[in-house]
TIDREN-636762 format. One record per residue (C-alpha): residue in three letters; x, y, z. Coordinates in steps of 0.2 Angstrom, whole numbers, padded with zeros to 4 digits, always signed. Layout:
TIDREN-636762
AlaXYZ/...
END
This chain:
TIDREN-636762
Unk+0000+0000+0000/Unk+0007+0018-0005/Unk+0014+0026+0011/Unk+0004+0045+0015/Unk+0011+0057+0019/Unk+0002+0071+0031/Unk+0005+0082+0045/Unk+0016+0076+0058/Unk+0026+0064+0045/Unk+0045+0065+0047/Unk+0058+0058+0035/Unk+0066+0058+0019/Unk+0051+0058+0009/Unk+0045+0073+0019/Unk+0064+0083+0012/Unk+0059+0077-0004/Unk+0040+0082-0005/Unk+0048+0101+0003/Unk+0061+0101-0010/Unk+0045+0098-0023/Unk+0034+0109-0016/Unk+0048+0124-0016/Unk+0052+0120-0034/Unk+0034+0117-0043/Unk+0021+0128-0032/Unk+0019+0145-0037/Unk+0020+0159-0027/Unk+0036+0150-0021/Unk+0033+0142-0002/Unk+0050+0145+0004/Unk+0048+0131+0013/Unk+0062+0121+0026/Unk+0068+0109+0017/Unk+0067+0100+0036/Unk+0060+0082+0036/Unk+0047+0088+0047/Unk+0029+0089+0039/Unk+0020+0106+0050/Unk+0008+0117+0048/Unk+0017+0125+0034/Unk+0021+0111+0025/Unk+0003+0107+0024/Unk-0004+0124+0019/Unk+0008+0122+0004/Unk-0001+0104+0000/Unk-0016+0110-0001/Unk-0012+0125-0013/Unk-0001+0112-0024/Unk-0017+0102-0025/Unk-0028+0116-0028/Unk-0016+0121-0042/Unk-0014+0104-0048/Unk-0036+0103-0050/Unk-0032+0087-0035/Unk-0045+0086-0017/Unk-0036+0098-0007/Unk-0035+0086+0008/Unk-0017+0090+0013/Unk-0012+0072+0012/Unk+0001+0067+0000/Unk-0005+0053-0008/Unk-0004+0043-0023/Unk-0010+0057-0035/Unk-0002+0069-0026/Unk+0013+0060-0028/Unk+0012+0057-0044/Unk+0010+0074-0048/Unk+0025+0082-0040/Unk+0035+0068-0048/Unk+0039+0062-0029/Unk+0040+0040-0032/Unk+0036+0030-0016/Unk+0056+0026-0007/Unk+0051+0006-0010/Unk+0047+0010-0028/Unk+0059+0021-0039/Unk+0054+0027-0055/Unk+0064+0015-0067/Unk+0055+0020-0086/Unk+0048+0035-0091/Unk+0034+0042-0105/Unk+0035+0059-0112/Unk+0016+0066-0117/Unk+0012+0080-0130/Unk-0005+0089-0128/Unk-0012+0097-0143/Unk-0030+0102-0138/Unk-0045+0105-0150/Unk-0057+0109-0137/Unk-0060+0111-0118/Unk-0062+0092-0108/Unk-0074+0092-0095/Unk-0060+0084-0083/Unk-0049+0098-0080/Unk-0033+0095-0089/Unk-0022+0096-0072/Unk-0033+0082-0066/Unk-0030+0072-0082/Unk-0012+0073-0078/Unk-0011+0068-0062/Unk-0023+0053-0063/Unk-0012+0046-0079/Unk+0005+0051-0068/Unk-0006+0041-0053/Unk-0009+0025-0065/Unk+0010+0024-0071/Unk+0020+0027-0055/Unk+0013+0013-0045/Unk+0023+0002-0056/Unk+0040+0013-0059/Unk+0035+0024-0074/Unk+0036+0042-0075/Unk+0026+0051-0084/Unk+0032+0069-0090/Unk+0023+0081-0099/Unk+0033+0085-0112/Unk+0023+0099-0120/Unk+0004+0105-0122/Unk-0004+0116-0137/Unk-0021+0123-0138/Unk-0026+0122-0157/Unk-0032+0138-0166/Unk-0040+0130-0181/Unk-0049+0142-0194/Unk-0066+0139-0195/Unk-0068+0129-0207/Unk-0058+0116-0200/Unk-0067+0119-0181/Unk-0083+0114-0189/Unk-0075+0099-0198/Unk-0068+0093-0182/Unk-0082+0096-0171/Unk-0086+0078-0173/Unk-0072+0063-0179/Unk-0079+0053-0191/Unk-0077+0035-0195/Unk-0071+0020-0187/Unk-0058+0019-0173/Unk-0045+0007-0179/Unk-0027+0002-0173/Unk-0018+0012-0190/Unk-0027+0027-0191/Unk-0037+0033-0207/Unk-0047+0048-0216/Unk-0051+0062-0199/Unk-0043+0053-0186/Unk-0026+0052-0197/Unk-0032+0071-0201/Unk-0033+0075-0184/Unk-0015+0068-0175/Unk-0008+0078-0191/Unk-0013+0096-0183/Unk-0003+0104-0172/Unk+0019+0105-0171/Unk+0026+0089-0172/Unk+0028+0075-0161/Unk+0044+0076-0155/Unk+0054+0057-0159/Unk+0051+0047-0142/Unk+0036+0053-0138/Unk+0017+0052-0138/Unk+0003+0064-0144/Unk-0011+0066-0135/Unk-0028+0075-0144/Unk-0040+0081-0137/Unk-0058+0083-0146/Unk-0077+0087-0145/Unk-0083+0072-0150/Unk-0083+0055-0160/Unk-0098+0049-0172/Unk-0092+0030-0165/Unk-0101+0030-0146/Unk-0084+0031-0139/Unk-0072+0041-0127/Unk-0055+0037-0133/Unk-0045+0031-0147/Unk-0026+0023-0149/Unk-0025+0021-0165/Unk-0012+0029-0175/Unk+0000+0031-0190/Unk+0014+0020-0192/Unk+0029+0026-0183/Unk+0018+0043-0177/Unk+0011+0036-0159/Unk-0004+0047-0154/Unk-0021+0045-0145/Unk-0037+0054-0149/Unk-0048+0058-0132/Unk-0065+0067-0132/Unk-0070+0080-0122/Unk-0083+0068-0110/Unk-0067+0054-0108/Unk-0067+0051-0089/Unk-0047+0057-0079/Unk-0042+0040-0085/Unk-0047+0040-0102/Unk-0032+0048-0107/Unk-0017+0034-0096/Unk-0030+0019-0105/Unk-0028+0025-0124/Unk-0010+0030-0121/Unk-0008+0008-0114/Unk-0016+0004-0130/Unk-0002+0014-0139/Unk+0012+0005-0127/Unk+0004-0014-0128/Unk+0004-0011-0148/Unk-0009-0021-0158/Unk-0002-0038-0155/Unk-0004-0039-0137/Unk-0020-0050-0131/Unk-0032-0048-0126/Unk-0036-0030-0128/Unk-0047-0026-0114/Unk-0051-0035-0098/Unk-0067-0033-0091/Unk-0060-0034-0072/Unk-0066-0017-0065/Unk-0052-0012-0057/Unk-0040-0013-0071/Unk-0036+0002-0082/Unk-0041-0008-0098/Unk-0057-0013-0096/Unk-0068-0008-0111/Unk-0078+0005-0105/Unk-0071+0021-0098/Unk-0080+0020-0079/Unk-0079+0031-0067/Unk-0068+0027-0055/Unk-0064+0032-0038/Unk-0048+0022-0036/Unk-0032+0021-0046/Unk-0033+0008-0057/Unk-0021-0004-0060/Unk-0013-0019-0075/Unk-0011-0033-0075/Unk+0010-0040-0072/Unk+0008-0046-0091/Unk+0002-0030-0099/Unk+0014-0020-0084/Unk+0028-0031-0096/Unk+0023-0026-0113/Unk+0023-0009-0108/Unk+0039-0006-0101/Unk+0047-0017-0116/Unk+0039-0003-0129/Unk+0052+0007-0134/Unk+0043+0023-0131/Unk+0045+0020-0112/Unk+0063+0024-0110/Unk+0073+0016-0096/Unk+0079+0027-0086/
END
């Protein structure tokens, strides 16, 4: 079980998650890099975590964690993913949120996940209204408007994974993997739960010959429907193996 952190916590982790808090929280907290979790040290949680769009609770947990880029002592970050946002539209989810629940998903089993860059997409008008909705079929090599769609925006940088986010699909859908050879990308609608986005980003790291495609277990990241979840879901150690052997999560 992930250890918390919260007021009253001394320790290394608590130097680290100071260090963290000094570095990514804005205005800067000036806090002492100590060991000791005070008063002080939780007022800064909670305003990382309002920042961050996570329940400002104070207690450093998982997606807190995973956001400040802070892996558990027992469990060092070994691989890592680099993501590139190119957004069509607004996602109900707050993008923060969507971060930090996909950074959640991959640290429990050594991945980082960095956020390599993000672009909001100023289309002209007539290709806002052609996009408003992707039509066609979802399939694992991407054709007609989805292939259209990953080509928008700068580049994807080599290494990396492209992340789109759009209105809406004609398919009854929240998420798409599919994708040009040798271009990984992901297409997300704007309705796609906080873990729509770590499921189509698997999709991309299992590749199309991993089986079976989805598991229908609840509590693990690729069951076929995007559920709502309360918890962090999780992978099976077979599909945890196939995504750590793609060569788009880089040993660290």
């Amino acid at each position: 079980m992930a250890q918390l952190l919260r007021q009253g916590s001394v320790g290394p982790d608590v130097r680290t998650l100071q260090t963290e808090l000094n570095r990514q929280l804005f205005p800067r907290p000036n806090l002492a890099v100590d060991g000791i979790f005070g008063p002080l040290t939780k007022a800064a949680v909670v305003a990382f975590q309002r920042q961050d769009g996570l329940s400002p609770d104070g207690v450093v947990g998982p997606l807190t964690r995973a956001a400040l880029g802070i892996p558990e002592s027992s469990n060092p970050f070994t691989h890592a993913i680099s993501l590139h946002f190119r957004s069509l539209t607004l996602t109900d989810v707050p993008f923060n949120t969507i971060l930090s629940s996909t950074q959640a998903v991959y640290s429990q089993f050594g991945i980082r996940v960095d956020f390599g860059s993000g672009m909001s997409l100023g289309l002209d008008e007539d290709e806002a209204d052609r996009f408003k909705q992707i039509d066609g079929q979802c399939n694992w090599t991407a054709a007609g408007e989805f292939f259209d769609v990953e080509q928008l925006g700068t580049a994807i940088p080599p290494g990396g994974i492209g992340v789109f986010f759009v209105e809406r699909f004609q398919q009854a859908l929240n998420g798409c993997g599919g994708h040009a050879p040798n271009r990984p990308a992901c297409i997300v609608a704007k309705a796609g739960t906080r873990f729509c986005t770590a499921h189509e980003i698997c999709h991309i790291l299992l590749t199309s010959t991993f089986s079976p495609v989805h598991i229908d277990v609840a509590t693990n990241l690729m069951h076929s429907v995007d559920l709502q979840r309360s918890a962090v879901p999780t992978l099976t150690q077979a599909q945890i193996d196939q995504v750590k052997r793609s060569p788009l999560c880089r040993r660290l």
